[in-house]
C-alpha positions as CSV (number, residue, x, y, z in Angstrom):
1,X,-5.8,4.7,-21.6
2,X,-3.8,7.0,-19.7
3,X,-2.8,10.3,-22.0
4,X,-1.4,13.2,-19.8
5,X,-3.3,16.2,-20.5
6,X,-1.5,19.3,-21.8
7,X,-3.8,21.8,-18.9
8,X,-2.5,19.0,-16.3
9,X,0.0,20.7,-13.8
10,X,3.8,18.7,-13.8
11,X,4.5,17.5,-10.7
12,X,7.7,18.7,-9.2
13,X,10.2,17.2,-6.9
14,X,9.1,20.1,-4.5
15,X,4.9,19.1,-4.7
16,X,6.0,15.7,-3.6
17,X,8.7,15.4,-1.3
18,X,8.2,17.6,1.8
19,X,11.2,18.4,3.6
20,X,9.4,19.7,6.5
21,X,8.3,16.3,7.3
22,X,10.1,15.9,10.7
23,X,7.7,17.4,13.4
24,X,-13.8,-14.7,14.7
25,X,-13.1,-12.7,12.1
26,X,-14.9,-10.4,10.8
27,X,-16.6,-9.3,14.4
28,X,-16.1,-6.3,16.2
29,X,-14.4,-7.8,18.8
30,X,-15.2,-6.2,22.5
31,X,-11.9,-4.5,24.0
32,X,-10.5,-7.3,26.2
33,X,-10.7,-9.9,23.9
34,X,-9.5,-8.2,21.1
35,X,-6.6,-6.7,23.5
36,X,-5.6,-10.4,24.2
37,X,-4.4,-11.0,21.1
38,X,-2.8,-7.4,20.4
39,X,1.1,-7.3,19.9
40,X,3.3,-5.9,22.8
41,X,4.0,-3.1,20.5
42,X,0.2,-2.1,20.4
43,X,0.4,-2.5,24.3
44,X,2.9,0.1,24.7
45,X,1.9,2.2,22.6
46,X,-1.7,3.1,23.6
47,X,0.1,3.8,26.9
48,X,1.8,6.6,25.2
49,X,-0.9,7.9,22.6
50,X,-4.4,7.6,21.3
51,X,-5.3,4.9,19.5
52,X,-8.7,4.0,18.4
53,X,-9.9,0.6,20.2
54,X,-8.2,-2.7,19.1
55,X,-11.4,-4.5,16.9
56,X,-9.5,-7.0,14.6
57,X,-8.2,-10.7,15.7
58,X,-5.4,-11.4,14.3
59,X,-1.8,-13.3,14.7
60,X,0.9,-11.1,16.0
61,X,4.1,-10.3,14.6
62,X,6.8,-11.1,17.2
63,X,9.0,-8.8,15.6
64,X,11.8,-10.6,15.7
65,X,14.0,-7.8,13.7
66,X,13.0,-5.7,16.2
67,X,12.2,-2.9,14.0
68,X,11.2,0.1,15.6
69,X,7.5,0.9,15.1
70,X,6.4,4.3,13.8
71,X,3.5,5.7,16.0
72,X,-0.2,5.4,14.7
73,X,-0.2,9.6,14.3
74,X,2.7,9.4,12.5
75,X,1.3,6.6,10.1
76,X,-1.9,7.9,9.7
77,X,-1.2,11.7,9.5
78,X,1.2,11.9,6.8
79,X,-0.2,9.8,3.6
80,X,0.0,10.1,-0.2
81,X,-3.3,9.8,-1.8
82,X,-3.5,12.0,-4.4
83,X,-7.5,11.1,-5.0
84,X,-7.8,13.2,-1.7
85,X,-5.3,15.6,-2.3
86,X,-1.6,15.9,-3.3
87,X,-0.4,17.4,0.8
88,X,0.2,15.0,2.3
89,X,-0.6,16.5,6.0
90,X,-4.2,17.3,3.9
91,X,-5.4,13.9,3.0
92,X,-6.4,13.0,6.7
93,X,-9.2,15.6,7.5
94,X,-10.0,15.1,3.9
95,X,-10.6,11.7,4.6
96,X,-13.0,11.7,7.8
97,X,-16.4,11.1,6.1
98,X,-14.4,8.6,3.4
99,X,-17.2,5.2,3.2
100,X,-15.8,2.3,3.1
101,X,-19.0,0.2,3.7
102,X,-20.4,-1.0,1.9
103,X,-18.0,-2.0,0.0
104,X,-17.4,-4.7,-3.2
105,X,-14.1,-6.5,-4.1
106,X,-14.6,-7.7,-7.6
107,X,-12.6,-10.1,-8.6
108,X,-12.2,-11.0,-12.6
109,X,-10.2,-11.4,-16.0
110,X,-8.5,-14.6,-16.6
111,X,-9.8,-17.2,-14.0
112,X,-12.0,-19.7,-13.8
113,X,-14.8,-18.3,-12.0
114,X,-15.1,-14.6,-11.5
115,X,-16.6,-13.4,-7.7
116,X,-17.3,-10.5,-6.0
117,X,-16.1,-10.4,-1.9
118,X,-17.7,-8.0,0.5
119,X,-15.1,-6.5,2.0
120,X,-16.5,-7.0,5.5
121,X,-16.5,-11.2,4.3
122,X,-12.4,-10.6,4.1
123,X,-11.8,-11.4,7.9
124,X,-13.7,-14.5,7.4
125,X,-12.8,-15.7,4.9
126,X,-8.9,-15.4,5.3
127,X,-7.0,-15.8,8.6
128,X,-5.5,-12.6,9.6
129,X,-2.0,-11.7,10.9
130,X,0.4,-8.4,11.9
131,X,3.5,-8.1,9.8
132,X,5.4,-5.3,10.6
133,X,7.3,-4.1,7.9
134,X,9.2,-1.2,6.6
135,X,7.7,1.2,4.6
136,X,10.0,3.3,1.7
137,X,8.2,5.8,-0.3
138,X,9.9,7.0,-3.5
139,X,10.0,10.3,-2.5
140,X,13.0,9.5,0.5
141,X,11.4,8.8,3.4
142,X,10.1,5.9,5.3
143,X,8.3,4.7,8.6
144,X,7.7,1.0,10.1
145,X,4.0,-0.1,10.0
146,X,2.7,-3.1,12.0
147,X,0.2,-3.9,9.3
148,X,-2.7,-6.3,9.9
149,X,-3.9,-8.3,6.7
150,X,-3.6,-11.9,4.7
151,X,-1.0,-13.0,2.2
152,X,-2.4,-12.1,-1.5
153,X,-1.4,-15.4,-2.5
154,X,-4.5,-17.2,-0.4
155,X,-6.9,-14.6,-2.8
156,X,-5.5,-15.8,-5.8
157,X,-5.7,-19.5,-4.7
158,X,-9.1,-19.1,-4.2
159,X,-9.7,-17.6,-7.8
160,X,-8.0,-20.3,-9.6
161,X,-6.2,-17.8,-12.3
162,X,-5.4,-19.8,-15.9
163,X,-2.3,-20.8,-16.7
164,X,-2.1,-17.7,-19.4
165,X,-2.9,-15.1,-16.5
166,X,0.8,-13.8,-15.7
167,X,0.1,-10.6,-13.8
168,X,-2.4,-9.0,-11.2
169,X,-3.9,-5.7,-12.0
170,X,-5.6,-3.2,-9.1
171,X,-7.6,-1.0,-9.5
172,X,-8.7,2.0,-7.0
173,X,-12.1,2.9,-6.3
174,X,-13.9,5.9,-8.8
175,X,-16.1,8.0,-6.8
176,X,-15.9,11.6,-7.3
177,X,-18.6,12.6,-4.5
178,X,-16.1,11.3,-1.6
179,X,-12.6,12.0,-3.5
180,X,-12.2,15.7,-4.0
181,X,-9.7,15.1,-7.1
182,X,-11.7,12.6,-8.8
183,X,-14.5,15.5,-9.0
184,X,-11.7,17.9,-10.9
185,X,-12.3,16.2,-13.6
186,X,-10.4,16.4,-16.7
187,X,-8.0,19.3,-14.2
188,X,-7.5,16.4,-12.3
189,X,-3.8,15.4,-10.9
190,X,-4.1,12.0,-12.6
191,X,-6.1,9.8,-14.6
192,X,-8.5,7.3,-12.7
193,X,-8.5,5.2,-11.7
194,X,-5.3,4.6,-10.3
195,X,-4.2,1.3,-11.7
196,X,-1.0,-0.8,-10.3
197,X,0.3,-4.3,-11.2
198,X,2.5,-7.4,-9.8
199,X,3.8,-10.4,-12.0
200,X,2.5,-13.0,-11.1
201,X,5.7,-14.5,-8.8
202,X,5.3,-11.2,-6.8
203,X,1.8,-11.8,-6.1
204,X,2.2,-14.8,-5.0
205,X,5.0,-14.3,-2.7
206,X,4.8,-14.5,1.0
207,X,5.1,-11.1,2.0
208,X,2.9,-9.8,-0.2
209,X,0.1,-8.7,1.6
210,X,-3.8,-7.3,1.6
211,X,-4.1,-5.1,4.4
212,X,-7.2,-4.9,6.5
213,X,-5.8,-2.9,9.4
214,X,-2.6,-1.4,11.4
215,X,-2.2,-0.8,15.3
216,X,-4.9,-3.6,16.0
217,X,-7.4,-1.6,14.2
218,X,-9.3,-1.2,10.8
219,X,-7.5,0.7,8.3
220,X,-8.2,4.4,8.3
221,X,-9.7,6.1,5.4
222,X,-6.2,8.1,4.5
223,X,-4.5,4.3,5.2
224,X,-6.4,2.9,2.3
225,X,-9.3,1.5,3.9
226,X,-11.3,-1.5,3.8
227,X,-8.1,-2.5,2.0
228,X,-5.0,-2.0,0.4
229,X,-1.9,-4.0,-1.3
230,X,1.4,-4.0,0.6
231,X,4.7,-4.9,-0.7
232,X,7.6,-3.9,1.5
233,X,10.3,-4.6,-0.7
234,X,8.7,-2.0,-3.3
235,X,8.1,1.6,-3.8
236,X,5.3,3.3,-1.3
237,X,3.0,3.8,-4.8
238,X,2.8,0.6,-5.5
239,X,0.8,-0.3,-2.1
240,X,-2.5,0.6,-4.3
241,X,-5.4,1.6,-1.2
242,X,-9.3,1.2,-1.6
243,X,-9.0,-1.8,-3.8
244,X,-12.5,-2.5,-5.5
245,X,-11.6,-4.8,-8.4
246,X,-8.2,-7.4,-8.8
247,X,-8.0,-8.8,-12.4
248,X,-5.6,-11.4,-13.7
249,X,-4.0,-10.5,-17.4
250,X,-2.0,-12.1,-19.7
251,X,-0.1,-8.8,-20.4
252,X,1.7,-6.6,-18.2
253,X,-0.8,-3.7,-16.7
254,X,0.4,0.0,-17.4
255,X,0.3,1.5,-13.7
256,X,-0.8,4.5,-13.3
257,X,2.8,6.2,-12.3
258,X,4.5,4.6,-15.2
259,X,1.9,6.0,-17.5
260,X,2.3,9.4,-16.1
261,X,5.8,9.6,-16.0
262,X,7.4,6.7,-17.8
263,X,11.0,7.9,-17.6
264,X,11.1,8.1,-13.6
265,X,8.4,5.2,-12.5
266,X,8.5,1.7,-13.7
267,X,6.6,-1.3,-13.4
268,X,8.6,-2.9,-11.0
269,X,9.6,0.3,-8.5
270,X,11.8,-2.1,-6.3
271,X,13.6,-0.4,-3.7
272,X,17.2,0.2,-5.0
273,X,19.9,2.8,-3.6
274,X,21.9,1.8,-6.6
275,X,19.0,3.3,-9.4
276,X,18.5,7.1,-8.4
277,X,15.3,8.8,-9.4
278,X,16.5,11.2,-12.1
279,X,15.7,14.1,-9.9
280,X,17.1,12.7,-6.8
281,X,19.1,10.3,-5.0
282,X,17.5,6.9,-3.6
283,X,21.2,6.0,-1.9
284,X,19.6,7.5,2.0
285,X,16.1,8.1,3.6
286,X,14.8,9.4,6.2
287,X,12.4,7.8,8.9
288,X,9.5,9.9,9.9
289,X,10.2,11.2,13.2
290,X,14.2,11.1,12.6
291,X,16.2,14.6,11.9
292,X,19.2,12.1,10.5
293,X,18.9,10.1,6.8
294,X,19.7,6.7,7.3
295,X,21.4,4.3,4.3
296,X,18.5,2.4,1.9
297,X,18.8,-1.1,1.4
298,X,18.2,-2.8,-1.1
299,X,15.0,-4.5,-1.8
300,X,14.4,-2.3,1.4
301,X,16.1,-5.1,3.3
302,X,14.1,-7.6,2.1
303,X,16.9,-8.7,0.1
304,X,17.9,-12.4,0.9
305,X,13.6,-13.1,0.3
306,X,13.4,-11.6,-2.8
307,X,16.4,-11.3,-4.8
308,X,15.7,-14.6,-6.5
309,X,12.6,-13.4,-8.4
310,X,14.8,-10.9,-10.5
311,X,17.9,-13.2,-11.0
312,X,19.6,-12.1,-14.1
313,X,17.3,-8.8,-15.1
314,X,19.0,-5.4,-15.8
315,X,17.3,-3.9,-12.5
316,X,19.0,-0.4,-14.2
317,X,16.0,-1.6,-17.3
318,X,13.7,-3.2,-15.2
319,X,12.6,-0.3,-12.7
């Protein structure tokens, strides 16, 4: 479904990893309220830079790891989404007159009732809450993100998968008119849409998350708005943004990555210093806004959550 074209460029290690990087729900809420229930984090911040009004209501994350937060320009001005463009610095002007309303989440394939979810309906429908987590892109750098969303887990609840549905499949929006390498065409970077998966027990998780919003505020167009998947204890590319359709399959989904590159992205991408990319190493990273690398862990620290749901796989096989 997903054949590389021969005219395609080949993506370097050089057109992806920049080492210049260092320099009730649903309602609007009006400032004060919505400030009320912002995190201290937030607080400080917007002391310190601009941030766009706080409009979401949500339940902070008390941060009890006491992470250090990357700052909204940081988060939102240095993004892969290759539907925009492949620079990084590039896909945040691209992304200024990005619609994301209207917008449909269809959701289908082996469950008892198929739906469709405005997006807007999401804040309703699911109680939101700010998990601040980090953020490891496979590239060798990271950033902490106080992401405002719901747990995956209360979606698929609500769809009732069958017993035979064993993995999740996501799939990005298609619209060439508003993403510039969509309208390439067949000279396009990749194929679209851009498809990722979860097994089943990593969709269900805990701190898998939907994400609605970061910094108190509705995602940003080069964020992955109305919504995106996050899984912190993963590779950056399998956070899929602009979700319009979440299916449930008995087989496991070929993700876009692994179907572009099969020998250096797998379906699983968990974050492991121990498995280097075969063009580089995946043992340090470096935090956006930090001139030092600091040691990866595994499972990007989520270790002692997640471990369990890969007890006795070859994670040298399973990548």
């Amino acid at each position: 479904m997903y054949p590389k074209s021969s005219h395609r460029p080949i993506l370097t290690e050089a057109d992806i990893t920049d080492e210049a990087l260092f320099d009730g729900r649903r309602k609007f809420l009006k400032l004060g309220a919505a400030m009320a229930v912002s995190t201290a984090s937030v607080m400080e911040l917007a002391a310190k830079e601009f941030l766009p009004p706080p409009n979401l209501e949500y339940e902070r994350d008390r941060n009890p790891q006491k992470l250090e937060l990357n700052t909204y320009e940081q988060i939102t001005s240095y993004n892969n989404f290759y539907e925009f463009t492949t620079d990084k610095k590039g896909v945040k002007p691209l992304a200024q007159n990005f619609r994301s309303d209207p917008w449909t989440l269809t959701i289908d394939g082996l469950v008892e009732k198929p739906f469709e979810l405005d997006a807007r309906d999401l804040v309703d429908t699911f109680p939101l809450e700010e998990r601040i987590y980090r953020f490891r892109c496979v590239e060798g750098w990271s950033m902490v993100v106080p992401w405002i969303g719901f747990e995956l887990s209360h979606l698929i609840k609500r769809a009732k998968p069958l017993a035979k549905a064993k993995y999740v499949r996501f799939e990005t929006l298609v619209d060439p008119k508003q993403f510039p390498d969509q309208a390439r065409g067949p000279f396009a970077t990749l194929d679209y849409p851009y498809v990722e998966g979860l097994r089943m027990d990593e969709a269900m998780h805990p701190l898998t998350l939907m994400a609605v919003g970061l910094y108190g505020h509705t995602l940003p167009p080069q964020n992955g708005a109305p919504i995106r998947l996050v899984v912190p204890w993963k590779y950056g590319f399998k956070g899929i943004k602009s979700i319009v359709r979440i299916s449930f399959t008995e087989s496991q989904p070929l993700n876009t990555w692994q179907a572009y590159a099969p020998r250096e992205y797998g379906f699983y991408a968990n974050v492991n210093p121990d498995v280097d990319h075969p063009r580089w190493s995946q043992k340090r990273e470096r935090v956006l806004g930090h001139f030092f690398k600091q040691e990866t862990l595994m499972f990007n620290g989520y270790d002692k959550e997640v471990a369990h749901l890969y007890k006795g796989m070859d994670l040298r096989k399973f990548f």
